[in-house]
N, C-alpha and C positions, 0 to 999 in steps of 0.2 A: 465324579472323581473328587475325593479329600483332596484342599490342598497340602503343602507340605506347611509343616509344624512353623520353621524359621524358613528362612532366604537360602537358599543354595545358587550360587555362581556359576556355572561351569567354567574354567580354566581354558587358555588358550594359546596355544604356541605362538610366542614373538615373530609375525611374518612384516615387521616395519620396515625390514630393512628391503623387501621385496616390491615395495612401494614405487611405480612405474611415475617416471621423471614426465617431465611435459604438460602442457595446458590440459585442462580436461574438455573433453568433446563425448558427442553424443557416443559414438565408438566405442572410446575406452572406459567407460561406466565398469561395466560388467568386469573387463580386465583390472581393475584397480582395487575393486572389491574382491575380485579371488586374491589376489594379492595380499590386500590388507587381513584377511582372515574372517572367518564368520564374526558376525556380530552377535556378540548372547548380554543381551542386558535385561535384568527381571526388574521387580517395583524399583522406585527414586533409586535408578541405576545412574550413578557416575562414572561416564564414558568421556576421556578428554575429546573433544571435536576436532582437536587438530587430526584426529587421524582419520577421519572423514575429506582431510586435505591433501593432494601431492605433495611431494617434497620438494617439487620445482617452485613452491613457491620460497622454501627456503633460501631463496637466492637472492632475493628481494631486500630492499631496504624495510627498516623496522617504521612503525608510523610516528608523529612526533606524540611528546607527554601530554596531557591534557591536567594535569594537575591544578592548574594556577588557574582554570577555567571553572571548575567544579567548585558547584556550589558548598557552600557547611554540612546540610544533611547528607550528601552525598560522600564527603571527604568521613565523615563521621557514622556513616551507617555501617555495620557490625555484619549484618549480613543472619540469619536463622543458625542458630547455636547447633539445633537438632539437625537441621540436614548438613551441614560440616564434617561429618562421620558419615555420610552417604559413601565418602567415597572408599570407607573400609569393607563396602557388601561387595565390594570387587575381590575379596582376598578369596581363593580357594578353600572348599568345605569350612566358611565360616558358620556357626548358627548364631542368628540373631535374636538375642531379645529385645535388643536396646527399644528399637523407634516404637512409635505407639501407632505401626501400620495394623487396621482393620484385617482380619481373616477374611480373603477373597470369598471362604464356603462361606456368608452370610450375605455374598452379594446376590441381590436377588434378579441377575440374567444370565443365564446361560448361550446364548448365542442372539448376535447381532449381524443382522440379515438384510440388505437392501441391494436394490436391482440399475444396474446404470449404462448407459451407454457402451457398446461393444464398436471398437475401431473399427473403421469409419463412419460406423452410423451414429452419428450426434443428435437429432433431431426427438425431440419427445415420441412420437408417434413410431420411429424406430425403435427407439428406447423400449416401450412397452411391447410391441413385438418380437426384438431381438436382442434384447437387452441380455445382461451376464448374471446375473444373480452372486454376489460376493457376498461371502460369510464371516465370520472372527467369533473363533470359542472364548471358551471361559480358559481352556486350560492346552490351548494348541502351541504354545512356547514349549511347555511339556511333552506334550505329545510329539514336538519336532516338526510340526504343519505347519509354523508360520516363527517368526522373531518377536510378533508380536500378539497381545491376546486380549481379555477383559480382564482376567485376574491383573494382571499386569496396569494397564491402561486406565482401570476404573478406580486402581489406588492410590494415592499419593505420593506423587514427584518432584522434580525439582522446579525451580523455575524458571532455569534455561531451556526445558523442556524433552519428552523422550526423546533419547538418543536414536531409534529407527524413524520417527518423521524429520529430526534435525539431520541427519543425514543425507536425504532427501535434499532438503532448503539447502545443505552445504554447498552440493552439488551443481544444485538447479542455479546456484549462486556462481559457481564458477564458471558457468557452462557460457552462460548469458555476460555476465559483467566481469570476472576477472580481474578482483579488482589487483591494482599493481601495488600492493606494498604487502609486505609477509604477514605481519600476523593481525589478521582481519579474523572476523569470527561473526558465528550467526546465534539468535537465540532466540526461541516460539516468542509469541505474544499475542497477547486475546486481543488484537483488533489494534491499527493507527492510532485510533484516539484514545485510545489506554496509553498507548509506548509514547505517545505525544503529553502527554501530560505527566508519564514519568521522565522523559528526557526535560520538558522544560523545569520540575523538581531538581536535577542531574546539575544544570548549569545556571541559575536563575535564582537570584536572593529576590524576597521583596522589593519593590520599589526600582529596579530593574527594568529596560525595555528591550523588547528582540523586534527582530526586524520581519519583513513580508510582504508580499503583493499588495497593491491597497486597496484592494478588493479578492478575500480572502475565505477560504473554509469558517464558516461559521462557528462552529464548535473549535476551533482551534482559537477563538478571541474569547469562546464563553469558557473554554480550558482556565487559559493565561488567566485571566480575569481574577480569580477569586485567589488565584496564588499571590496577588498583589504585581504582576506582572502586565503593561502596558505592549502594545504591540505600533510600531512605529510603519504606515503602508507607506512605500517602496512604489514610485510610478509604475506603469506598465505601458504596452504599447501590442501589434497583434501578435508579437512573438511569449508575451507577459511579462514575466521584472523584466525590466531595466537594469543593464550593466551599468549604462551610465549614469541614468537616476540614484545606482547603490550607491554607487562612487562619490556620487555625490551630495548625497545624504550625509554621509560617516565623513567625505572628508569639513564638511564645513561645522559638523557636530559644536552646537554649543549646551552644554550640559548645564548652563545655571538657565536656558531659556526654556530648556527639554527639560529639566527637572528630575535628570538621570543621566548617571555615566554614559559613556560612547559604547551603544549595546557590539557585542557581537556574536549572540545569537541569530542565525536567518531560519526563516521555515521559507520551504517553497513548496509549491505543485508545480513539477515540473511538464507534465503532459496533463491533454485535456484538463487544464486548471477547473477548478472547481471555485465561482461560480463562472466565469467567463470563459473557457474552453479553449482559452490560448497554450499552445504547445512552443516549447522553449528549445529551437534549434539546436545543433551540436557547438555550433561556433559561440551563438546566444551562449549557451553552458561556460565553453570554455572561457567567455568573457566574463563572465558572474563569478567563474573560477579562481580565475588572476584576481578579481577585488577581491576576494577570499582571503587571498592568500595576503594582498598589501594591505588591509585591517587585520588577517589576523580573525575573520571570520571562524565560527564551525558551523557547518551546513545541517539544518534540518531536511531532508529529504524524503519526503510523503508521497510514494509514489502508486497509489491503489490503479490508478488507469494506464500504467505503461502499458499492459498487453493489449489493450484497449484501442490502438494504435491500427486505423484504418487507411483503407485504400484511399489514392488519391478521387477528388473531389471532380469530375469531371463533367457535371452537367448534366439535363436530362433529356438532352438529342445523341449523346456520346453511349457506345458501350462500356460494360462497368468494364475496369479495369482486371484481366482473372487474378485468381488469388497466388501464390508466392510456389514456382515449381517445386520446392526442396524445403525442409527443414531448416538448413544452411542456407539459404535464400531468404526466410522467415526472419532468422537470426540476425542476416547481414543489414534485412528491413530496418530493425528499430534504432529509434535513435539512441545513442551513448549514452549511458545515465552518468550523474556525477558520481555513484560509484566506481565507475568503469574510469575514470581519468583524476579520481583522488591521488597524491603521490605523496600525501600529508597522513591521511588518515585523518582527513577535518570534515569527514561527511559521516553519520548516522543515516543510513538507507532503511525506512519502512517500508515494507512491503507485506501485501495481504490477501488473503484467498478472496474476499468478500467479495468483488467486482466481478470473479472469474469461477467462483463455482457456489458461495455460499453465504451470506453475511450473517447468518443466525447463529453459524459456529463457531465464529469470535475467533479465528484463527490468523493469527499473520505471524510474521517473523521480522527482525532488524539485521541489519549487519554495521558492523563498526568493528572498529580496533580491539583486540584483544583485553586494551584496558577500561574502555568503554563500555565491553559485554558486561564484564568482569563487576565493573560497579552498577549496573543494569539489573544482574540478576539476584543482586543480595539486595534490593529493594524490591524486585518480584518476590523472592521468595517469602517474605513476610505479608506481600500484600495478596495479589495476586496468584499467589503461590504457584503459579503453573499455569497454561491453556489446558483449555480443556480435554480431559483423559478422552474423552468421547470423539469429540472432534478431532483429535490427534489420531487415535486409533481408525476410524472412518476415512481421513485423509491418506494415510499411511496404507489400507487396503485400496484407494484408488488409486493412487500414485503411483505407489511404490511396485504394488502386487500384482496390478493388472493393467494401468496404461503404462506404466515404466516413462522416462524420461521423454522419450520421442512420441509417445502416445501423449501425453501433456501438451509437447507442442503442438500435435497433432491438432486436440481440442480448445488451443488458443489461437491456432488460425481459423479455424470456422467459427469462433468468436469473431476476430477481425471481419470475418466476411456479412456475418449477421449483421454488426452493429454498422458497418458500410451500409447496407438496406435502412436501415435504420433513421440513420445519419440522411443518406438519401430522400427519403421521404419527408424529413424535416424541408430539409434545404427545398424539395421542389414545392410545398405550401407556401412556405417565406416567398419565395416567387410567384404562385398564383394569388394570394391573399393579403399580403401587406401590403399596405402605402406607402411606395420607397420615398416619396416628398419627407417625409419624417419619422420613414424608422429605415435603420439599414444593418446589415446582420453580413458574417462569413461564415460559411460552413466548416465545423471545427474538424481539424486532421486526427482527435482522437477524443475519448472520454463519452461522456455520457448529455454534456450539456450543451444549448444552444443560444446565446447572447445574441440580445435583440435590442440595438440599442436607439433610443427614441430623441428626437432632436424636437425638446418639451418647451427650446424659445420659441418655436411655430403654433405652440397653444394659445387656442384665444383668448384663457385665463392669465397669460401669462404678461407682467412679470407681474403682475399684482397678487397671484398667488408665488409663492416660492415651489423651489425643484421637487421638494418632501412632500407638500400638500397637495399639486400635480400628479409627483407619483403615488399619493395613497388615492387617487380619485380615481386613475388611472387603475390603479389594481381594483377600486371598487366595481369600477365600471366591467373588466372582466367579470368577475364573481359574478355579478349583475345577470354577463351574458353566458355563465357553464363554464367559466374555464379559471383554471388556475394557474397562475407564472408566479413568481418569486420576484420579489422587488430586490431590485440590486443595493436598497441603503440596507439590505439585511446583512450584507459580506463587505462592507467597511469593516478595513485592520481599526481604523481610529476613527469612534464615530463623532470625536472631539472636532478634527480638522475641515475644513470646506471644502464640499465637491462639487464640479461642475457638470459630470455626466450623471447620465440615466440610461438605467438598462434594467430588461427582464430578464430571468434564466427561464430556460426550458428546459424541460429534461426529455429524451428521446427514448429512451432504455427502457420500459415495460409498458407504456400504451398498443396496443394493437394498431396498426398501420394507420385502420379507415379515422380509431380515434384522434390520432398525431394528428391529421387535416382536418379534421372539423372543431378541434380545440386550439390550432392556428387560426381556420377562418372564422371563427366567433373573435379571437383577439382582433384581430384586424377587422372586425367590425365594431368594435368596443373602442379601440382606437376613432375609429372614424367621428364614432360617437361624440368621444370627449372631447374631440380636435373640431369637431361640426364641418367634418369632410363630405363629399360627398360618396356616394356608397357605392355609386360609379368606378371610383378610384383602385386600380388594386397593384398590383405588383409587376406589371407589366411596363 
């Protein structure tokens, strides 16, 4: 099929005012969307997202300004001249010349094809048996077979991203967090650590410090780094930051010793911290909240492992605990995020498919205040230009089309339950195979990592070598024996400051089970190694 010459709109009756009041719940999806009207958006279609929202949020208090936080580039960036007139392809029987969009007949695929899990069977081996085969034409917008298509998907958008997968994220956004003040908003993004290195752009002059765990996402110091921005770590303990470490940080701030203003940026992980796998209570939160709010913080929130969020840690003489009866039970499971009890609008929420169905497709989404999206996107649009048309369109036929909202939950509890086995397996090597005289570890309640933390005054080298040259002998010593851990001075916020612990990361999340324990029991022989334990010794 030719596509058509210029953009054609289709027109649609104003159904706003039919817009069904109330929280949104799994339920009323469907009801809210007859309500609101079909959605017809064709290429770099501008659709306001507010109508993706109830109206019950209109009741809400508005969030505070953020002006006087925002960086120069940010106060001064202009925003793509040429998608500014995006939002004139909304006008009925317009034809377009303007944009310099590509003729879809030159795109060279006709149909995108791939096979996925059919509810309830989640497991690969079902999958290939009974899986669903989902499709997306070149020209099924047209045809009337779907909202979304390749003509559409494969050409140039905006950089808050298609209106049918943003719609989606709206949802999935209010369903889950809710957050309490009115005009919040969402918008795609190729991946945390893109939207993390544009937000610290967003807030953040050279010369600058923000704050964070002090033991941190790595890429999140090699981000800061080159922008001239220093990262101040923030104590932790097994819950991770510190309230009263923050508090304590910023209230004694001395800026001519720090050699930067009293920062108040924070980044956190707040579940399954990445590298230590400490998970941050609701109360923990709430505490970190109030110092927010008495500095005058704005929260970085990197939350890739919330769904991540596993069953309690019971041991390996106990039965596991079963998974969550209800959807609504699932829901009630997770802990609050600070999007969920922001009442400032002082949190920026990441979040990202990567952990939960795909990292290759650079997909995630933020949520923040309406003026936050707003200067968010016109620095995407010139750089980033957009997520990926591909990826967006691929997510949008799973999501959207065929698991719908409760199918999603669906397949993030039998994630929870996998990585519980997971998790499991971890924890019962650490008990067959380590030497608790000097190394001693918790089984993390979510994420993907396992912190093993090594007490290297018992080294017979020690103190005549230092804690660095221990742990690099230490890691050699693995390598030595087949296995590979992560040295924890890699996830120092500030590799300036003096530390006194040591720890390895593990990671649990795609070894095969038999390999999890035998690349524990080679550590925990490697250990014994460098410590001159004897081999007798083990975790019992």
């Amino acid at each position: 099929m030719a596509p058509p010459i210029a953009i054609h709109v289709e027109a649609e009756t104003d159904t706003s005012a039919l817009t069904i009041l109330g929280p949104l719940t799994l339920d009323s999806v469907a009801n809210r969307r007859s309500a609101s009207g079909k959605l017809v958006a064709g290429v770099a279609a501008s659709v306001p997202s507010s109508t993706f929202k109830g109206n019950a949020h209109e009741k809400k208090h508005k969030a505070k300004n953020w002006d006087y936080r925002l960086s120069l580039e940010c106060r001064t960036r202009e925003g793509n001249s040429l998608k500014k007139v995006a939002k004139y392809l909304m006008t009925p029987g317009l034809i377009s010349l303007g944009g310099g969009l590509p003729s879809s007949e030159y795109f060279p695929f006709d149909t995108l094809s791939v096979k996925v899990p059919t509810p309830p069977h989640w497991t690969e081996a079902e999958t290939r048996d009974s899986g669903t085969t989902i499709e997306a034409g070149k020209y099924d917008l047209q045809l009337g077979k779907s909202v979304y298509d390749i003509s559409t998907a494969f050409n140039y958008g905006l950089g808050i991203g298609s209106p049918q997968i943003l719609r989606f994220v709206i949802e999935h956004t209010e369903i889950v967090h809710n957050p309490p003040y009115a005009d919040w908003n969402c918008t795609m993004t190729v991946g945390n650590t893109s939207a993390l290195e544009m937000a610290i752009r967003m807030f953040c002059e050279r010369g600058d410090m923000m704050l964070s765990e002090e033991y941190t996402f790595s890429a999140a110091v090699e981000t800061a780094s080159p922008l001239g921005v220093k990262i101040a770590g923030v104590p932790m303990d097994d819950e991770g930051l510190s309230a009263t470490g923050l508090d304590g940080i910023l209230s004694s701030w001395d800026e001519k010793a720090r050699g930067a203003s009293k920062p108040f940026l924070l980044y956190t992980v707040p579940i399954g911290q990445n590298p230590t796998g400490a998970t941050q209570g609701e109360q923990r939160r709430r505490d970190i909240y109030a110092v927010a709010q008495k500095h005058d913080l704005y929260i970085l929130e990197d939350d890739p492992y919330y769904f991540l969020q596993m069953q309690p840690y019971v041991g390996p003489d106990h039965p596991d605990p079963p998974p969550p009866k209800s959807r609504e039970e699932f829901l009630k499971s997770l802990i609050p995020s600070y999007l969920s009890m922001d009442i400032d609008g002082r949190v920026m929420r990441m979040d990202s498919f990567s952990k939960v169905l795909a990292p290759g497709c650079r997909l995630g989404w933020l949520t923040a205040s309406e003026q936050i999206i707003e200067r968010y996107t016109k620095h995407a649009d010139i750089s980033t230009q957009g997520a990926s048309g591909l990826s967006q369109l691929l997510f949008f036929k799973l999501l959207d089309e065929h698991w719908d909202h409760g199918g999603f939950l669906d397949w993030l509890v039998y994630l929870r339950m996998e990585y519980t086995k997971r998790r499991n397996v971890i924890a019962g090597a650490c008990d067959r195979y380590l030497p608790r005289e000097i190394v001693s570890w918790a089984p993390p309640a979510a994420g993907m990592f396992q912190a093993l933390h090594i007490d290297y005054k018992k080294h017979r080298s020690y103190p005549a070598k230092s804690l660095l040259e221990l742990e690099d002998e230490i890691f050699l010593a693995c390598i030595a024996n087949g296995t590979l851990l992560i040295k924890g001075s890699c996830f120092y916020a500030d590799p300036s400051t003096q530390h006194d612990t040591m720890f390895f990361r593990a990671t649990f999340c795609a070894a095969p089970f038999d390999r999890i324990e035998e690349a524990i029991k080679r550590f925990g022989d490697a250990l014994r190694g460098s410590f001159g334990i004897s081999k007798d010794t083990n975790g019992v």
